[in-house]
C-alpha positions as CSV (number, residue, x, y, z in Angstrom):
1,X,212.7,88.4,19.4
2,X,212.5,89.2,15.7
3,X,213.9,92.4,14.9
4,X,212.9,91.9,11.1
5,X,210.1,89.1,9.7
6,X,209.3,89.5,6.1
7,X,206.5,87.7,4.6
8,X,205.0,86.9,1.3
9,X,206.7,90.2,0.0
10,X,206.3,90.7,-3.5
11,X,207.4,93.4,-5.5
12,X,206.6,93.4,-9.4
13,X,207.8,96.5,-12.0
14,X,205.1,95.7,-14.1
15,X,205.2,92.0,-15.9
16,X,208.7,91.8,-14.1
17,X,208.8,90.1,-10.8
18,X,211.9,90.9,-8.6
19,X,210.8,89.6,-5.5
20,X,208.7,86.2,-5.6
21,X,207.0,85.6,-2.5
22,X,210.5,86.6,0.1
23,X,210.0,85.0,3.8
24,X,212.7,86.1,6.1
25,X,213.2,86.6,9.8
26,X,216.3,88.1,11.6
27,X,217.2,88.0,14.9
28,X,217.8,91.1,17.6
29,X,221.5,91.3,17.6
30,X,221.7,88.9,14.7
31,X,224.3,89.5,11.7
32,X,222.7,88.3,8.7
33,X,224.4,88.6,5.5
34,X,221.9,88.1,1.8
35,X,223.7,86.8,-0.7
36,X,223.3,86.6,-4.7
37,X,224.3,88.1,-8.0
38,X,223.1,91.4,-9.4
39,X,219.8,91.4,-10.6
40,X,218.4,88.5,-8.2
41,X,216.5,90.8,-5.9
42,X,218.4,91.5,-2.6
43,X,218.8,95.5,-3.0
44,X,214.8,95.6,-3.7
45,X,214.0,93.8,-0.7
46,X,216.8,95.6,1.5
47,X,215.3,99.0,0.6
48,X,211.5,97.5,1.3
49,X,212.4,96.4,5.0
50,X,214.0,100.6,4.8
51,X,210.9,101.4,4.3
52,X,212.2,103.3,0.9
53,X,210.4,101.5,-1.1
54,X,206.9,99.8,-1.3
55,X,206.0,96.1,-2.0
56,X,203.6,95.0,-4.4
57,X,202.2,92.6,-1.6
58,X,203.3,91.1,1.7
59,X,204.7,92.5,4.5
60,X,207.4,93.7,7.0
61,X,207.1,94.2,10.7
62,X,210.6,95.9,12.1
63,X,210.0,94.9,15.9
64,X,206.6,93.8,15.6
65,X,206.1,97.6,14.3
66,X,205.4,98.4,10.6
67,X,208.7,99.3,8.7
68,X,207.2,102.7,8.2
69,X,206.5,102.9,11.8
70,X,209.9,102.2,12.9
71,X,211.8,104.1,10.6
72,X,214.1,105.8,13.6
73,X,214.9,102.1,14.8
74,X,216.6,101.7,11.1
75,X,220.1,103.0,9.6
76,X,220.3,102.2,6.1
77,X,223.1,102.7,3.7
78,X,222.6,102.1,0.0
79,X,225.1,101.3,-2.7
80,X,225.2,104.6,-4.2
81,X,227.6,107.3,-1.9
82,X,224.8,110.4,-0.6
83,X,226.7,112.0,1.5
84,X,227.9,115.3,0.0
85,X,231.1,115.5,-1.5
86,X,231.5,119.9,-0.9
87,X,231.2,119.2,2.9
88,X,233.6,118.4,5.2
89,X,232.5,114.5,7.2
90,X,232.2,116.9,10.1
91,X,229.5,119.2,8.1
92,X,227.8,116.1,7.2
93,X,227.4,114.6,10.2
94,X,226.3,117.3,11.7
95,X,224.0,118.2,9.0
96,X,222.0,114.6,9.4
97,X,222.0,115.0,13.3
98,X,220.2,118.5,12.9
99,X,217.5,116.2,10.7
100,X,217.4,114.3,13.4
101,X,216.1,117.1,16.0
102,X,219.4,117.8,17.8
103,X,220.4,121.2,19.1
104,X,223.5,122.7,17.3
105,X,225.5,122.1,20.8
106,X,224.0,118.5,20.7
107,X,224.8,117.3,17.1
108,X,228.4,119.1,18.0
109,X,229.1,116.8,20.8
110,X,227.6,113.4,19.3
111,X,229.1,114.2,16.2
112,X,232.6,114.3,17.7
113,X,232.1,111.4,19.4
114,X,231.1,109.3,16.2
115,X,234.2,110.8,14.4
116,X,236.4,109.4,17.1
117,X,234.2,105.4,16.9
118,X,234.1,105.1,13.0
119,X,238.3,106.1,12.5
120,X,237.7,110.2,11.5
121,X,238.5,112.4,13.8
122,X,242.0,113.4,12.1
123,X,240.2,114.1,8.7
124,X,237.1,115.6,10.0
125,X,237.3,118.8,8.8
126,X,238.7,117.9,5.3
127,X,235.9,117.9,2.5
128,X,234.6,114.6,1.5
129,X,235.6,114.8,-1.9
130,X,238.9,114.3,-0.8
131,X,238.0,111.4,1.3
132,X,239.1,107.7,0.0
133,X,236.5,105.6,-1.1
134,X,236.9,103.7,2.2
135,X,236.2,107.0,4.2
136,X,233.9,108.2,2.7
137,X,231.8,104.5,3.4
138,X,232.7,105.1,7.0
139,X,231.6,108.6,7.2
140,X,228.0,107.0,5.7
141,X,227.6,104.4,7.6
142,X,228.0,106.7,10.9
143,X,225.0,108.6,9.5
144,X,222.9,105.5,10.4
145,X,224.2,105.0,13.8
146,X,222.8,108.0,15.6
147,X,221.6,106.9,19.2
148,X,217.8,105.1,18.7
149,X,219.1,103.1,15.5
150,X,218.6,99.2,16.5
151,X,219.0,97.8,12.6
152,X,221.7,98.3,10.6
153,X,221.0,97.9,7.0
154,X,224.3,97.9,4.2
155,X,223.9,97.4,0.9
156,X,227.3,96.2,-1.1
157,X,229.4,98.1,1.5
158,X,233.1,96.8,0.4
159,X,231.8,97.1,-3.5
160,X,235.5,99.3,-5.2
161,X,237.4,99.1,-1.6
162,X,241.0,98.4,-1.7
163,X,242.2,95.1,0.3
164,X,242.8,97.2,3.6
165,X,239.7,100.1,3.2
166,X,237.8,96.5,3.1
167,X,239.5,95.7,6.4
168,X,238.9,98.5,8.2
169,X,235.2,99.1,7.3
170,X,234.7,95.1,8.0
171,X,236.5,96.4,11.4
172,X,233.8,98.9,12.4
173,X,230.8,96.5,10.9
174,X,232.0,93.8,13.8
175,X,232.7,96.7,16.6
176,X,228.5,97.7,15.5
177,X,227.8,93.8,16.0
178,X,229.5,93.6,19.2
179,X,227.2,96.6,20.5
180,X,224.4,93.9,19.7
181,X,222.5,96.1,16.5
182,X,220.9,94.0,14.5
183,X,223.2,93.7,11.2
184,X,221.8,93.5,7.7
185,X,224.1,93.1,5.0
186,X,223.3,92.6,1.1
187,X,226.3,91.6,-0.6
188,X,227.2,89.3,-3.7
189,X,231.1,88.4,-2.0
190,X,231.2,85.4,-0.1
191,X,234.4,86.7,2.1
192,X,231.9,89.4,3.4
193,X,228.9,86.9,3.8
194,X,231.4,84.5,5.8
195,X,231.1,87.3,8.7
196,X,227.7,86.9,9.0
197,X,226.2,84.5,12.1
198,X,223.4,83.5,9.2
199,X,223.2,83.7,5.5
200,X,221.0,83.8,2.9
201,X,221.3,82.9,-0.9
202,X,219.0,84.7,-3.0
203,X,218.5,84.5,-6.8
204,X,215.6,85.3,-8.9
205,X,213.2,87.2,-6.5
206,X,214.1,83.9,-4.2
207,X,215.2,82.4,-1.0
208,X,217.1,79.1,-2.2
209,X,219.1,78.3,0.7
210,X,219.8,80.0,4.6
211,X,221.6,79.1,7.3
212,X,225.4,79.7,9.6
213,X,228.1,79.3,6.8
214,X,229.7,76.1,7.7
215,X,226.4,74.3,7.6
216,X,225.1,75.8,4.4
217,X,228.4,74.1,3.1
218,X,228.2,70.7,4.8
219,X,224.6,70.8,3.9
220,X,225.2,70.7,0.5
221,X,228.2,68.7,0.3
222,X,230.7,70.3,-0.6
223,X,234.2,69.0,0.8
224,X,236.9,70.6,-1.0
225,X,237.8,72.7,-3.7
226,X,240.7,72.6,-6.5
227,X,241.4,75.6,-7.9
228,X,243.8,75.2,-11.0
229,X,245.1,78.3,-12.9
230,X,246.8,77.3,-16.2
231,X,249.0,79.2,-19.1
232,X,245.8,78.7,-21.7
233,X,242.3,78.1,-21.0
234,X,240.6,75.7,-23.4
235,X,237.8,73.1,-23.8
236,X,240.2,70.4,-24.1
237,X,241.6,71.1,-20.6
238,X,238.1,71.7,-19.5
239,X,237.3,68.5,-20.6
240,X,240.1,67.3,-18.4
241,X,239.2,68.4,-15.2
242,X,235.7,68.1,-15.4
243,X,236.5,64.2,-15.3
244,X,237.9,65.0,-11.5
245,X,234.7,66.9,-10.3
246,X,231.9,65.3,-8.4
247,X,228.9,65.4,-10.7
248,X,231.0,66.6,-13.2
249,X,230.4,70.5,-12.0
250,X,233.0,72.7,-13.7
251,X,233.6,76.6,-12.8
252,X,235.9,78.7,-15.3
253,X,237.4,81.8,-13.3
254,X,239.4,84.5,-14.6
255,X,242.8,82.6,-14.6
256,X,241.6,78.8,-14.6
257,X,239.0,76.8,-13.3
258,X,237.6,75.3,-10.0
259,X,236.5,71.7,-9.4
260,X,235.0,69.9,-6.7
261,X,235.8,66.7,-4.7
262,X,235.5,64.6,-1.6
263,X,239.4,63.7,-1.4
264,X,241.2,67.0,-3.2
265,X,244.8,65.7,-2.0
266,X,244.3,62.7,-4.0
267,X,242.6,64.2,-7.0
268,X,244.7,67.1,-7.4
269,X,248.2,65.1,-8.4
270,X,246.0,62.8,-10.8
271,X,244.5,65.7,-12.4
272,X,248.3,67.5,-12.5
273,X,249.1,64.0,-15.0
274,X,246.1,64.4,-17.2
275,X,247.3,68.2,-17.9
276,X,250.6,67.7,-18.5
277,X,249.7,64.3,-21.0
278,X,247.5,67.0,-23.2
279,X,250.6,69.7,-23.1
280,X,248.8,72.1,-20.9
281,X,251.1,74.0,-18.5
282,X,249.1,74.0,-14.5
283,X,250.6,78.0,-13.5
284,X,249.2,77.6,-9.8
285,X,246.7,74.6,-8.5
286,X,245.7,74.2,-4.6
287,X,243.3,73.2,-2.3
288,X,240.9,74.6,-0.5
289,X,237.5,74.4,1.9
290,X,234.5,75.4,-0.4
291,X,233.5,78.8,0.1
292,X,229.9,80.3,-0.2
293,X,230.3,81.2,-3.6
294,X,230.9,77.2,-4.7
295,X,227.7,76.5,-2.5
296,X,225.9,79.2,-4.9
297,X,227.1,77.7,-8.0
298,X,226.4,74.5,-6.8
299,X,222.6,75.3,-6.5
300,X,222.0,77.5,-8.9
301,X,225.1,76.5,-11.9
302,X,225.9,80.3,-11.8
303,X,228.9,82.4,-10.3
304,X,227.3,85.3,-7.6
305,X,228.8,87.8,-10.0
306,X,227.1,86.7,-12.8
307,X,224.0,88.8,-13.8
308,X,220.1,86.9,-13.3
């Protein structure tokens, strides 16, 4: 069963067109993981199937139900922190279970029980301002999983986490998906999409490319992955390695540069001699499986963190 289908959704801000014709279904129980740069439409069309905003045309049933009719089946959490930085996470959760229509004695007991599933219960009563940045992403993402919610909707969740905040938010995203809600997860990081059972690559208002992970990368053929980090950056080593990579496909990073290949263990020494013939010094060079990121750039020439 479909817990989402999107269809011919549009959504223009006057002459600008975000979203460009979107079809999309997920699964009941399904995670699902969009991924793209900023700018290429996935936080408009996560906040359309939240029924926050409205499309220009199109549609989007939530179990066969209008989105606005099935707005207690969805938990969404956007980028932007709401929950309020003077109260304590106890306060707040109990504040957005009153919303919901339970007693004080009922949003007492369910709250303390959500304190204990999401990691809280030893900072409950401390305000939220003095919450980590990882906390306080737990303590919002609990406001979406009051009993009824059967979608769970995250917009860059792990955006400004530390290494292990990331882990233990990623921690209680799986424990949701093992409780089979539907997951729903915007995000431009490929180590986050990985997670996901299905993935979508989105860029300018479009769908490019969906499917598990491994076989978006098989699909598209990429093998393997040499990243090189070297003392200076130039466009004479540039020129270097981009004689190594299939199709001549070159991406700079911050500390080097990334090539691509069918047979990286016998490319990568090669490419070592070429360096060192021009003077350039090789800092760190390895190989590696492509990641969801290189399958991006390799259909669209762009990095996921550039913006469209």
């Amino acid at each position: 069963m479909n817990a989402i289908r999107v269809e011919n959704l549009t959504k223009r801000y006057g002459a600008n067109e975000v979203l460009k014709g979107v079809n999309l279904k997920v699964d009941e129980g399904e995670f699902y993981a969009l991924m793209g740069p900023n700018g290429s439409g996935k936080t408009t069309l996560a906040s359309i199937i939240a029924s926050v905003r409205i499309p220009t045309s199109g549609s989007v049933d939530i179990y066969g139900r209008k989105s606005w009719q099935a707005k207690e089946w969805i938990g969404y959490v956007p980028q932007e922190n709401f929950s309020s930085p003077k109260l304590t996470g106890r306060e707040n959760l109990i504040y957005f279970a009153r919303l919901l229509g339970y007693s004080g004695s009922q949003a007492k007991s369910l709250v303390n029980e959500m304190l204990g599933r999401i990691g809280l219960s030893a900072d409950a009563d401390k305000r939220v301002d003095k919450y980590s940045g990882g906390m306080r992403k737990r303590l919002e993402v609990a406001t979406a999983l009051f009993p009824g919610v059967r979608i769970l909707i995250l917009d860059e969740p792990t955006t400004g986490l530390d290494p292990s905040a990331r882990r233990k938010f990623l921690g209680l995203v799986e424990e949701v998906k093992d409780k089979q809600t539907t997951i729903f997860l915007i995000t431009h990081l490929g180590s986050d999409a990985e997670l996901a059972s299905r993935v979508g690559l989105i860029d300018n208002g479009e769908i490019i490319a969906e499917g598990e992970p491994e076989a978006l990368k098989r699909m598209h053929g990429l093998v393997d992955v040499i990243t090189v980090e070297t003392a200076v950056k130039s466009d004479k080593v540039a020129d270097v390695l981009r004689n190594f990579s299939d199709e001549k496909r070159l991406l700079e990073t911050e500390a080097g540069y990334r090539i691509y290949c069918k047979h990286g263990d016998k490319v990568l020494p090669e490419a070592v001699r070429n360096l060192d013939q021009i003077g350039c010094k090789v800092t760190r060079i390895e190989v590696a499986r492509p990641s969801l990121e290189d399958v991006f750039f390799k259909l669209t020439e762009k990095t996921v963190t550039e913006v469209s």
